[in-house]
DRENVODREN-21451 format. One record per residue: y, x, z of N, C-alpha, C, O, CB in turn. Coordinates in Angstrom, 2 decimals, always signed. Each point is the difference from the previous one (the first is absolute). Glycine has a CB too. Layout:
ATOM    nnorth     neast       nup   canorth    caeast      caup    cnorth     ceast       cup    onorth     oeast       oup   cbnorth    cbeast      cbup
ATOM         Y         X         Z         Y         X         Z         Y         X         Z         Y         X         Z         Y         X         Z
...
***
This chain:
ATOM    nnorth     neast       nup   canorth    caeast      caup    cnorth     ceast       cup    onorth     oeast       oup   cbnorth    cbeast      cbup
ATOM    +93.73    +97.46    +73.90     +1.00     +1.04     -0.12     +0.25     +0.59     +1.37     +0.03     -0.70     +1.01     +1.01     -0.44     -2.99
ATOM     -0.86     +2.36     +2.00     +0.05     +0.46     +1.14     +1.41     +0.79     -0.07     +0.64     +0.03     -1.05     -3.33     -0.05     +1.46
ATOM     +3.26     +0.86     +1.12     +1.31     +0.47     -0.10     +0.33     +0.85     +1.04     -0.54     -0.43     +1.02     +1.10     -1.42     -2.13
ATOM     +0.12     +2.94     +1.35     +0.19     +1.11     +0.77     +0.62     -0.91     +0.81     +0.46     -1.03     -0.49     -0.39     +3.25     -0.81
ATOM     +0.03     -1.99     +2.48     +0.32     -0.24     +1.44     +1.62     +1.14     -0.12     +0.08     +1.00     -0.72     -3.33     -1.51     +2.16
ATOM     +4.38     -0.04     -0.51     +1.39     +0.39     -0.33     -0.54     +2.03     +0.82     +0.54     +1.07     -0.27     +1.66     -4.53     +0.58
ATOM     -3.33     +3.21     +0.62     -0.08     +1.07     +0.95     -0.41     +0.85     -1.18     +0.79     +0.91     -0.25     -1.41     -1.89     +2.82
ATOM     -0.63     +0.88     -3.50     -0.51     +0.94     -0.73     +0.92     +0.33     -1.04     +0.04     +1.20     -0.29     -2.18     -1.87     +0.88
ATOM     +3.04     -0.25     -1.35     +0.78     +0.26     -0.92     +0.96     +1.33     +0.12     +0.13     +0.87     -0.86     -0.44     -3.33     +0.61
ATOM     +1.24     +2.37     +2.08     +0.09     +1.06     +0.12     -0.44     +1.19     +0.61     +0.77     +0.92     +0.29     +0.24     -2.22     -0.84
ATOM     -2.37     +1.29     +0.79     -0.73     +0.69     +0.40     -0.22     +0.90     -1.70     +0.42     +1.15     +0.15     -1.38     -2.91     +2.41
ATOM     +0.67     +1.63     -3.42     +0.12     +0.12     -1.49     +1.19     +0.87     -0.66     -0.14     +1.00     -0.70     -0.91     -3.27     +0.86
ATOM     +2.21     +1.68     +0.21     +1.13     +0.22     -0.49     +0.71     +1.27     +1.09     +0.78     +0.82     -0.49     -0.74     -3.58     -0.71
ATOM     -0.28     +2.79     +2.14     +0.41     +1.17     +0.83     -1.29     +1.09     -0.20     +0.33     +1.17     +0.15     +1.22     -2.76     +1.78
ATOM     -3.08     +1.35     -2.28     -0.90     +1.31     -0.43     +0.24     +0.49     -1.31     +0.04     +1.19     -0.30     -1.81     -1.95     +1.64
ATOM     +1.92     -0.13     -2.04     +0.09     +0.71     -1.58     +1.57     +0.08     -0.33     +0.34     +0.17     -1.17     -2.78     -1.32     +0.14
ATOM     +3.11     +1.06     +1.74     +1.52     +0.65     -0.42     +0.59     +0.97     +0.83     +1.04     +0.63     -0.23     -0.55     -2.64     -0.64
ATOM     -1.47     +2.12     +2.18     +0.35     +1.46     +0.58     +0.69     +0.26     +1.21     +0.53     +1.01     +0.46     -0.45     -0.59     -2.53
ATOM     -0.29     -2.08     +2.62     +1.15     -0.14     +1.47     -0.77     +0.09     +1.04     +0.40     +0.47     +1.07     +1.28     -2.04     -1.84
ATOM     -3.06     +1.06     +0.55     -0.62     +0.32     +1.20     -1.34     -0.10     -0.61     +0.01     -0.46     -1.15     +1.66     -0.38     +3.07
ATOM     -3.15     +1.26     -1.29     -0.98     -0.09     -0.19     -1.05     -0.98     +0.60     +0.24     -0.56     +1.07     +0.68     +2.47     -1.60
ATOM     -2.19     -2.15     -0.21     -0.45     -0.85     +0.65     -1.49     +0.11     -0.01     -0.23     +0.62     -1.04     +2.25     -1.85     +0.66
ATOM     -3.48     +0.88     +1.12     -0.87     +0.15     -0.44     -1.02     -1.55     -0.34     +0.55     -1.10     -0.03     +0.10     +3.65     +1.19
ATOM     -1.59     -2.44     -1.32     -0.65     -1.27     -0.01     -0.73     -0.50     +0.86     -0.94     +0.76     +0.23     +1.06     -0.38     -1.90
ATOM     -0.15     -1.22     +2.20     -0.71     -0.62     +1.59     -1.83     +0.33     +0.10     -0.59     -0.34     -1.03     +2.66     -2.18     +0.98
ATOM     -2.37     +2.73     +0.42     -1.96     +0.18     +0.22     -0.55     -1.08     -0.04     -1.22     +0.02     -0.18     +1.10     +1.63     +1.66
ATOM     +0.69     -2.73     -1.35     -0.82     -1.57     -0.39     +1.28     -0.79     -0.41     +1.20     +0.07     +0.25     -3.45     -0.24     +1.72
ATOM     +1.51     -0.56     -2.65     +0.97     -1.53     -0.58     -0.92     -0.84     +0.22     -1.22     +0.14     -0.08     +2.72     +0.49     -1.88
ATOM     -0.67     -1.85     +2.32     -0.73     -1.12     +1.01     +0.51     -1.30     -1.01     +1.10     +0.07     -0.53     -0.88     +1.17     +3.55
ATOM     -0.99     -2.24     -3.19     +0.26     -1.22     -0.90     +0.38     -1.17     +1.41     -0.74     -0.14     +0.98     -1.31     +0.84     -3.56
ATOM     +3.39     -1.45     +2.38     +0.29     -0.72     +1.01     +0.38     -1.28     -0.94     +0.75     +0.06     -0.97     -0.03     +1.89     +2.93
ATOM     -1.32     -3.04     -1.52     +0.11     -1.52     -0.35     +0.98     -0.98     +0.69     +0.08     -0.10     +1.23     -2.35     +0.51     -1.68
ATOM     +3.04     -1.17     -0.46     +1.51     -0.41     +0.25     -0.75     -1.37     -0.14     -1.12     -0.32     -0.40     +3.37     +2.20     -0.63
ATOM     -0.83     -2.75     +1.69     -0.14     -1.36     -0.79     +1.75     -0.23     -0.01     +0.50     -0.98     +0.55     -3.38     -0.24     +0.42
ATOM     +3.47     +1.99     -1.49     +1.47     +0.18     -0.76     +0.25     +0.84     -0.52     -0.39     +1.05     +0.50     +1.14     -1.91     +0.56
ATOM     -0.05     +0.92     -2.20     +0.32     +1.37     -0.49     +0.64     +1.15     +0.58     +1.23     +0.07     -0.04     -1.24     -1.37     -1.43
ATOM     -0.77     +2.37     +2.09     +1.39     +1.01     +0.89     +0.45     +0.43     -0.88     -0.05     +1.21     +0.23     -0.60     -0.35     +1.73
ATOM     +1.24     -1.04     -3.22     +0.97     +0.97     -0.70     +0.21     +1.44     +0.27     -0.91     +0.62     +0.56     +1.87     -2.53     -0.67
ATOM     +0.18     +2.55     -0.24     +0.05     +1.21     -0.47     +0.21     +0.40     +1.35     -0.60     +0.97     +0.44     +1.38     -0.99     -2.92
ATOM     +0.32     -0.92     +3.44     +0.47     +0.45     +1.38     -1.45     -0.15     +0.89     -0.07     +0.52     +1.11     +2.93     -1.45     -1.35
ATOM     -4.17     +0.10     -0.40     -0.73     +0.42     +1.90     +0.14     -1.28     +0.47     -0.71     -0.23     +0.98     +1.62     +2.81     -0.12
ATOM     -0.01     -3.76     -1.35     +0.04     -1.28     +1.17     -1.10     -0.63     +0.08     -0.17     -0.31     +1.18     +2.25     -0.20     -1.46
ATOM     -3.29     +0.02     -0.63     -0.27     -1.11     -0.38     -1.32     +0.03     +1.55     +0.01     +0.78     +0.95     +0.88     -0.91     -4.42
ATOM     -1.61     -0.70     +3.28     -0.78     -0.48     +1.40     -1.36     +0.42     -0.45     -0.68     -0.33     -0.97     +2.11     -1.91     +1.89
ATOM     -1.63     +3.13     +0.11     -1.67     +0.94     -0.01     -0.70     -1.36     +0.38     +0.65     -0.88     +0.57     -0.31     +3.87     +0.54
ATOM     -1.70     -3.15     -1.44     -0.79     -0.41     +0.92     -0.32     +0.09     +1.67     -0.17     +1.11     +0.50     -0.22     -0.89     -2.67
ATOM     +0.33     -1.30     +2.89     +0.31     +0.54     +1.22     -1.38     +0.73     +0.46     -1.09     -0.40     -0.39     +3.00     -1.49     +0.94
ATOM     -1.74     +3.09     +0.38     -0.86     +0.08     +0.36     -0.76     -0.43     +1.39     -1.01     +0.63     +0.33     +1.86     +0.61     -2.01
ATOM     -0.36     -2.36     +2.51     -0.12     -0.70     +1.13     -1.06     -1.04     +0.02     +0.47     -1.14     +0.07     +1.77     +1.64     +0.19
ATOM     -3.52     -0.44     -0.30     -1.39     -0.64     +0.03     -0.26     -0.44     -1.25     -0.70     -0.98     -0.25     +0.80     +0.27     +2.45
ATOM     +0.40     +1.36     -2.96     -0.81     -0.21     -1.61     -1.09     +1.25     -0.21     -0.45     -0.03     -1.15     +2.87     -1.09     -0.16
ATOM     -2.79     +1.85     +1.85     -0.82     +1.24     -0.64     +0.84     +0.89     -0.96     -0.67     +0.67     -0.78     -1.46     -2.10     +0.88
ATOM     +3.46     +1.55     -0.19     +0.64     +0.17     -1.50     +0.42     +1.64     +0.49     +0.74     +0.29     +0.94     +0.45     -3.26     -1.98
ATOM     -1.72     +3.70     +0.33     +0.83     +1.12     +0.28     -0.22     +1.34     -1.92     -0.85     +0.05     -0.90     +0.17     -0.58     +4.81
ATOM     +1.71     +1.14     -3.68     +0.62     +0.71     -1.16     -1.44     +0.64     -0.76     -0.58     +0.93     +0.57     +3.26     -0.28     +0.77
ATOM     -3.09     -1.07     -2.36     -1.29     +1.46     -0.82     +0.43     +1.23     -0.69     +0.98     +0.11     -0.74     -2.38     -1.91     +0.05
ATOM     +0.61     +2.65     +1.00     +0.43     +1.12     -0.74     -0.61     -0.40     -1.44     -0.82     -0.90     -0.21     +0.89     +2.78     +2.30
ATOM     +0.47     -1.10     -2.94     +0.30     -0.06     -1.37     +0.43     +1.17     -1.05     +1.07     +0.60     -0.06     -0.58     -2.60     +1.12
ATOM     -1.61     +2.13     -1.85     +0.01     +1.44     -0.73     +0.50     -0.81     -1.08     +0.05     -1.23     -0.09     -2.07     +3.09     +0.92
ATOM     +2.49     -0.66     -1.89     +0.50     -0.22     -1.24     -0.36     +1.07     -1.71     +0.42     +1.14     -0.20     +1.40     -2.15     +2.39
ATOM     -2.20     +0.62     -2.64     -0.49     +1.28     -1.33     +1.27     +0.71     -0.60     +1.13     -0.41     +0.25     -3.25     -1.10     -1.24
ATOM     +1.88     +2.55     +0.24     +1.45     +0.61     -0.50     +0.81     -1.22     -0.56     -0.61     -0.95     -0.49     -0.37     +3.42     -0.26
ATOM     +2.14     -2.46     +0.80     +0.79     -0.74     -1.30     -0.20     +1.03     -1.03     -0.36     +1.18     +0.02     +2.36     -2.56     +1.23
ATOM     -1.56     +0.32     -2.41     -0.09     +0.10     -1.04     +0.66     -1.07     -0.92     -0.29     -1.19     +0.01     -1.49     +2.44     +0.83
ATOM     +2.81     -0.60     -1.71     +1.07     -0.90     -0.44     +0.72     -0.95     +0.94     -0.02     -1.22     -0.12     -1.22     +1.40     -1.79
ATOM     +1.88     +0.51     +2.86     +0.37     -0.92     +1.21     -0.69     -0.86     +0.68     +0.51     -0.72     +0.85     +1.01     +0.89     -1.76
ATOM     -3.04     -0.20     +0.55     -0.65     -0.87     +1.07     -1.20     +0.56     +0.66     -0.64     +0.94     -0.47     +1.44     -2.81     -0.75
ATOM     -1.26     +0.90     +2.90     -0.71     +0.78     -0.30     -0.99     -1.58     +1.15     +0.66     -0.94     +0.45     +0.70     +4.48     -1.28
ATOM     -2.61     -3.44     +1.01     -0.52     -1.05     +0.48     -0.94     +0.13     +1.21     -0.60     +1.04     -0.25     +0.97     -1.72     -1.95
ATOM     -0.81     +0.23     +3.31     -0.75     +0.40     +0.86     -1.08     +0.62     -0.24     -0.82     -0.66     -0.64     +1.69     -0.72     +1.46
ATOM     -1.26     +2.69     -0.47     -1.52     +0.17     -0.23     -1.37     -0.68     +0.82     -1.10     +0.41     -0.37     +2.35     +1.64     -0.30
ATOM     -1.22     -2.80     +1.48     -0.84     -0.47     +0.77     +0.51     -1.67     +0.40     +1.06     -0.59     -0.22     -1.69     +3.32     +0.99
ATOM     -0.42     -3.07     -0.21     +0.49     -1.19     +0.12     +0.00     -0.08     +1.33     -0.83     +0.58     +0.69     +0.20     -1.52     -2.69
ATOM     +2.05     -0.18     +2.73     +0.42     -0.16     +1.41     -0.31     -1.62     +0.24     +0.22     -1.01     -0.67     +1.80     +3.10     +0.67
ATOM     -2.72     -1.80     +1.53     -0.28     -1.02     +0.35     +0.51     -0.64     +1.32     -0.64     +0.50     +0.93     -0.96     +0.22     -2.37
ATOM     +2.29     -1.41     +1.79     +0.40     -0.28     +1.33     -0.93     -0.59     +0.97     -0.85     -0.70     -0.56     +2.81     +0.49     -0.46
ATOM     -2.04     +0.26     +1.96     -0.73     -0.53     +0.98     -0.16     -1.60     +0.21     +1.02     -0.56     +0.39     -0.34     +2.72     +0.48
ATOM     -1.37     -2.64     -1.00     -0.23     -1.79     +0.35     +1.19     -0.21     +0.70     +0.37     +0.84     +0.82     -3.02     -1.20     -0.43
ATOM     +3.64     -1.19     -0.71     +0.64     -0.36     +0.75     -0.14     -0.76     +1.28     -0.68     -1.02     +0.11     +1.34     +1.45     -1.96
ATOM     -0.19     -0.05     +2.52     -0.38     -1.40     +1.28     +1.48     -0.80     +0.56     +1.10     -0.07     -0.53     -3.46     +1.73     +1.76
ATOM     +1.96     -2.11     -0.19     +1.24     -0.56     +0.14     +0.17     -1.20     -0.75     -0.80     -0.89     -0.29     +1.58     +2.98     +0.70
ATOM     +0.78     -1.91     -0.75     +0.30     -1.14     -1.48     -0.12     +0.59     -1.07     +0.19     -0.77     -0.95     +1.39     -0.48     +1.79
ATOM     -1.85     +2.43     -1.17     -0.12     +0.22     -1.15     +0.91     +1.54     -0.25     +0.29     +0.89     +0.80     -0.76     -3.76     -1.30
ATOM     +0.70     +2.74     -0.67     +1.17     +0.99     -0.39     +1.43     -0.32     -0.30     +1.03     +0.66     +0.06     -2.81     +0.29     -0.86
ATOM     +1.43     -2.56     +0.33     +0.58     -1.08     -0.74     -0.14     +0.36     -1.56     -1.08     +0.43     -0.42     +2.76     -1.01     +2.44
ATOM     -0.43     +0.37     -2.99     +0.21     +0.16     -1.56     -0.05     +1.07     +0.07     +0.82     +0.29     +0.87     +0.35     -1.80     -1.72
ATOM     -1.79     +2.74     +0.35     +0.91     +1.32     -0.37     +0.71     -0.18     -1.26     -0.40     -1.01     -0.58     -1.18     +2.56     +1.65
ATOM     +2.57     -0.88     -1.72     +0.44     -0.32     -1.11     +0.38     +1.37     -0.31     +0.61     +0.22     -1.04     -0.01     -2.68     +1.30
ATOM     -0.88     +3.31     +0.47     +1.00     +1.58     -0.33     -0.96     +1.12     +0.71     -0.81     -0.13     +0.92     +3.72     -0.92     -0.67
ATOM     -2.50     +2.24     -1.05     -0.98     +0.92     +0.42     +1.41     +1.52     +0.59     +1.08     +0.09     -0.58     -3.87     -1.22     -1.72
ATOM     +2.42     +2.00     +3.36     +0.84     +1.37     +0.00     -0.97     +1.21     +0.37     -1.07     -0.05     +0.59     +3.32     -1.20     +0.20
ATOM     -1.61     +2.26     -1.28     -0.64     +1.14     +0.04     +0.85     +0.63     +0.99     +1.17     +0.35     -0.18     -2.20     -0.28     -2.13
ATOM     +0.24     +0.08     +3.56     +0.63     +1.09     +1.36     -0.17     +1.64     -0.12     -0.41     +0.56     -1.02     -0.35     -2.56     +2.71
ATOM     +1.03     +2.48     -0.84     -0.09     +1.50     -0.15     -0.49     +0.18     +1.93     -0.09     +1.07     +0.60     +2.51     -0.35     -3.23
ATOM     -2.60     -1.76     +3.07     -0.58     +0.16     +1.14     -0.81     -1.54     +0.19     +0.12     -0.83     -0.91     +1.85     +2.82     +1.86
ATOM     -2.83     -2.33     +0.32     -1.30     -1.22     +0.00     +0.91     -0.93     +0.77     -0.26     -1.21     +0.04     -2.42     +2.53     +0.13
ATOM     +3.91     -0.73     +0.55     +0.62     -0.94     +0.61     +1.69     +0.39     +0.23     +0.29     +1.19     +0.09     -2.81     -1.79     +0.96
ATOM     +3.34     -0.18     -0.98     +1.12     +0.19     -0.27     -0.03     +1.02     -1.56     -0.74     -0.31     -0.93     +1.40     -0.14     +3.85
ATOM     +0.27     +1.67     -2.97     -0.01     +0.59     -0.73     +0.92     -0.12     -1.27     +0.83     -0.88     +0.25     -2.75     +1.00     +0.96
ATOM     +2.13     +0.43     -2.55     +0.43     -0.39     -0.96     -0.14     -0.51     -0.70     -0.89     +0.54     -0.66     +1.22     +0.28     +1.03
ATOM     +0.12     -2.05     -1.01     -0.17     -0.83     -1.21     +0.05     +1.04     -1.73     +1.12     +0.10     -0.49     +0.29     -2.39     +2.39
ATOM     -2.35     +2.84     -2.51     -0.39     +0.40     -1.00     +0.35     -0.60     -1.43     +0.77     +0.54     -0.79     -2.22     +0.09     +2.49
ATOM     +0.94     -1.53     -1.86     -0.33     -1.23     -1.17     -0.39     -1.49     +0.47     -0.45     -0.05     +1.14     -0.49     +1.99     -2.51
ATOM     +1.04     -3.07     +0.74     +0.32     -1.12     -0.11     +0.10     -0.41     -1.13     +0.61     +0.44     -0.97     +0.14     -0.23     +2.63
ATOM     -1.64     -1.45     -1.46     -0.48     -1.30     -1.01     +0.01     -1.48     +0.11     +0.57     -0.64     +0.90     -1.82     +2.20     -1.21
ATOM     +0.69     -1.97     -0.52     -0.15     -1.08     +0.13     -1.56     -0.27     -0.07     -0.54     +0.94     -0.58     +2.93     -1.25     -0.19
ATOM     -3.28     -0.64     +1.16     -1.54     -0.20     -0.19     +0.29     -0.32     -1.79     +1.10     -0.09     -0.56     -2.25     -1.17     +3.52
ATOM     -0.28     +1.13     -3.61     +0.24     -0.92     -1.29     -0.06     -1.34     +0.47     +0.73     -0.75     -0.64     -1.76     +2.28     -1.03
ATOM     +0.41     -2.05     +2.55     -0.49     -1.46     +0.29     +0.23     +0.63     +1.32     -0.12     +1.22     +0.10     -1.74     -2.61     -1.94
ATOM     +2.38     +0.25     +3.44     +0.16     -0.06     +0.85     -1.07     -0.95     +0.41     -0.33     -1.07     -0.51     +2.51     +1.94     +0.23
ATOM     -2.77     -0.06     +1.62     -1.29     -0.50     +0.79     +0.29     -0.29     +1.63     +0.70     +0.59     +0.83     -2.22     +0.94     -2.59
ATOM     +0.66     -2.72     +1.86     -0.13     -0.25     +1.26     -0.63     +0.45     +0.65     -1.13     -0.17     -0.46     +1.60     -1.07     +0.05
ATOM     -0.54     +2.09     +1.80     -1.10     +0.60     +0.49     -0.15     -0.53     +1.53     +0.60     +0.33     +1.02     -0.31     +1.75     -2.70
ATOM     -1.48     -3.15     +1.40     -0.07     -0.71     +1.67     -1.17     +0.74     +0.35     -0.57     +0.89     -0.63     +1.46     -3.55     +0.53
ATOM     -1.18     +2.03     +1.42     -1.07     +0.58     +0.84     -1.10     +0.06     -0.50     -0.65     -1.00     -0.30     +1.55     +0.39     +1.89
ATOM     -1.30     +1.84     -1.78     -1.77     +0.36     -0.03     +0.42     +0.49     -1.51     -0.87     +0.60     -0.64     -1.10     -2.74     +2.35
ATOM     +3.33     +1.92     -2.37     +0.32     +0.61     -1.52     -0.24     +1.96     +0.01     +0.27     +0.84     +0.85     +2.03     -3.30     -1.26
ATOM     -2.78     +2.56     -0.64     +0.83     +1.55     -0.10     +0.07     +0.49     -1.35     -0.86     -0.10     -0.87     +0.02     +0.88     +3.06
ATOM     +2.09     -0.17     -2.25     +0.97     +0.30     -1.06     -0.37     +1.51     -0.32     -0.04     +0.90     +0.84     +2.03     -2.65     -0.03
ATOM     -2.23     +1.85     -1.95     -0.76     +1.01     -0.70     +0.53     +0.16     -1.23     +0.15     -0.93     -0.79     -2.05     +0.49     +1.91
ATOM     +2.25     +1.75     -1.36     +0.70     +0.61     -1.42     -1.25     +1.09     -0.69     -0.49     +0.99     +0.53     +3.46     -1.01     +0.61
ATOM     -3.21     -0.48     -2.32     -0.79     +0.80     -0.84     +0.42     +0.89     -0.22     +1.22     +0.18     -0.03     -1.98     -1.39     -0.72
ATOM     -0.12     +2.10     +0.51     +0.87     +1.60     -0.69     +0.31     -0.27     -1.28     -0.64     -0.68     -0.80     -0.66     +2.54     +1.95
ATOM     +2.83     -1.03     -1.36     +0.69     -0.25     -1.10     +0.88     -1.13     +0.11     +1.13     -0.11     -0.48     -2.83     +1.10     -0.65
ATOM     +0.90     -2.02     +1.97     +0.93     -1.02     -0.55     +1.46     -0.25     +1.10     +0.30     -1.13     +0.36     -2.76     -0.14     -1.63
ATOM     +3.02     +2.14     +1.57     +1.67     +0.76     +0.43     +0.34     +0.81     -0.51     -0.59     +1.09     +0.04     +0.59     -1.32     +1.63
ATOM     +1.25     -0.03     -2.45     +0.45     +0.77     -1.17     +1.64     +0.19     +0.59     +0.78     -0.91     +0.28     -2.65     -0.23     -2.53
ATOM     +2.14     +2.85     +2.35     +1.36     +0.29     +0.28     +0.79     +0.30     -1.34     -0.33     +1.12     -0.41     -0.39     -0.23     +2.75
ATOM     +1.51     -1.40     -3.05     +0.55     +1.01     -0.94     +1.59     +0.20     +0.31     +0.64     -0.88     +0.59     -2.48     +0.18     -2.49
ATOM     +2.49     +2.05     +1.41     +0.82     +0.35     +0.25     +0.77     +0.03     -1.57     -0.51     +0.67     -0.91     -0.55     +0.35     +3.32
ATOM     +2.25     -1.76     -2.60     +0.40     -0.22     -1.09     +1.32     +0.62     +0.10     +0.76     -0.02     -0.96     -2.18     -1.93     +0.49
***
């Protein structure tokens, strides 16, 4: 299950009711947690400090019936270091570093990603829906 981020919600609610405008970012970047950042943005990125770990870009196909699923598949770079550790959570940025929190999940199954691992999402298989 996935879920609007508190930034996009009103990013949403101030374009389609007329208070302010907004456009859509030129890339969306897939960023790997090992806590849930919730709606506020808290939860704990992967570090990026001698793991190889850094943000993938990430396309998406039309929605359709509120959903909609990666068109390609993202692959992160080999870990080094210690690893990545557990990921357990996935966010959708609007920039590769810092930036805005988009969307937020949970994994279906939570993975360990040690050294020499790499964490790879099939196409399709990231699903946003908006309910």
């Amino acid at each position: 299950m996935s879920a609007a981020s508190n930034y996009l919600e009103n990013k949403v609610l101030d374009h389609f009711l007329g208070t302010a405008s907004t456009s859509a970012p030129a890339n969306v970047y897939l960023a790997l947690f090992t806590s849930d950042p919730t709606d506020a943005g808290s939860g704990t990125e992967v570090s990026t400090s001698g793991t190889n770990y850094s943000r993938q870009a990430i396309t998406f196909s039309s929605a359709s019936g509120g959903t909609t699923s990666n068109s390609a598949a993202v692959e992160f770079s080999q870990a080094t270091g210690s690893g990545f550790g557990t990921v357990t959570h996935f966010g959708i940025y609007d920039a590769s570093s810092a930036g805005n929190l988009l969307f937020h999940g949970a994994l279906t199954t939570s993975k360990t990603i040690d050294a020499g691992d790499v964490f790879k999402i099939s196409s399709t298989n990231l699903s946003i829906t908006v309910a």
